[in-house]
N, C-alpha and C positions, 0 to 999 in steps of 0.2 A: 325194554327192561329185561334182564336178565332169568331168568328160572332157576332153582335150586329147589329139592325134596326132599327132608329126613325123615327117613322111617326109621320107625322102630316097635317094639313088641309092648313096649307099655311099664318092663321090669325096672327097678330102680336103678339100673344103671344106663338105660336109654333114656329115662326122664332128664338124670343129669346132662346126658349130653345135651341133650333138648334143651336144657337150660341155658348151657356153656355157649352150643356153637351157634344155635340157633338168635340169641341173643347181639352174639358175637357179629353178625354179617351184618353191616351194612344196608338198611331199609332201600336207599338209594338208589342201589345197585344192583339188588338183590327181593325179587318176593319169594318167601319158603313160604312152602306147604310142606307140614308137618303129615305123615301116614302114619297111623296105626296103625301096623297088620294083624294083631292080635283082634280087633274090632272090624278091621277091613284086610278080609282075605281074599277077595277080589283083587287086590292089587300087590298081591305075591308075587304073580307071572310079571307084574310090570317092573315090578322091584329087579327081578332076576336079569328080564332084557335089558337092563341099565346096568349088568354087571354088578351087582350087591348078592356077596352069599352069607352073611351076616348082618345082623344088626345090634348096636345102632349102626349106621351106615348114613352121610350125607352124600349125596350126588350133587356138582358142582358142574355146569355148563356139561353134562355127559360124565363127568368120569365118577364111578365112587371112591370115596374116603371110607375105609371101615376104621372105624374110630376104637373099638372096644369090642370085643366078643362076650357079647350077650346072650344070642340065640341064632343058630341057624337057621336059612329060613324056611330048608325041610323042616324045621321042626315047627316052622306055622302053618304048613300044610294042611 
């Protein structure tokens, strides 16, 4: 099975995505795990190695989508 991860800061425009894409993918094919980085700042640095300088932000087999400019992720530092 496949891996996918959306992070996001928790603001209401990450919730939506959350709802959207998150929703959107395929169970099948697909398990997401959703990050809070606002809750979970521990996994900033993992965020950034994957290329996400924004969120929401979905990562798809490696690559990110920045979906929407919410909050960069300096500023969940």
């Amino acid at each position: 099975m496949k891996n996918a991860i959306f992070f996001h800061a928790g603001c209401p425009v990450c919730v939506s995505a959350e709802q959207q894409f998150v929703d959107a993918l395929n169970p099948e094919k697909y398990r997401v795990e959703v990050v809070h980085l606002g809750n979970q700042k521990s996994r900033v640095a993992e965020a950034e190695k994957l290329g996400v300088n924004s969120v929401p932000a979905l990562v798809v087999d490696g690559i990110p989508f920045h979906i929407n400019f919410g909050a960069s992720l300096s500023d969940l530092k």
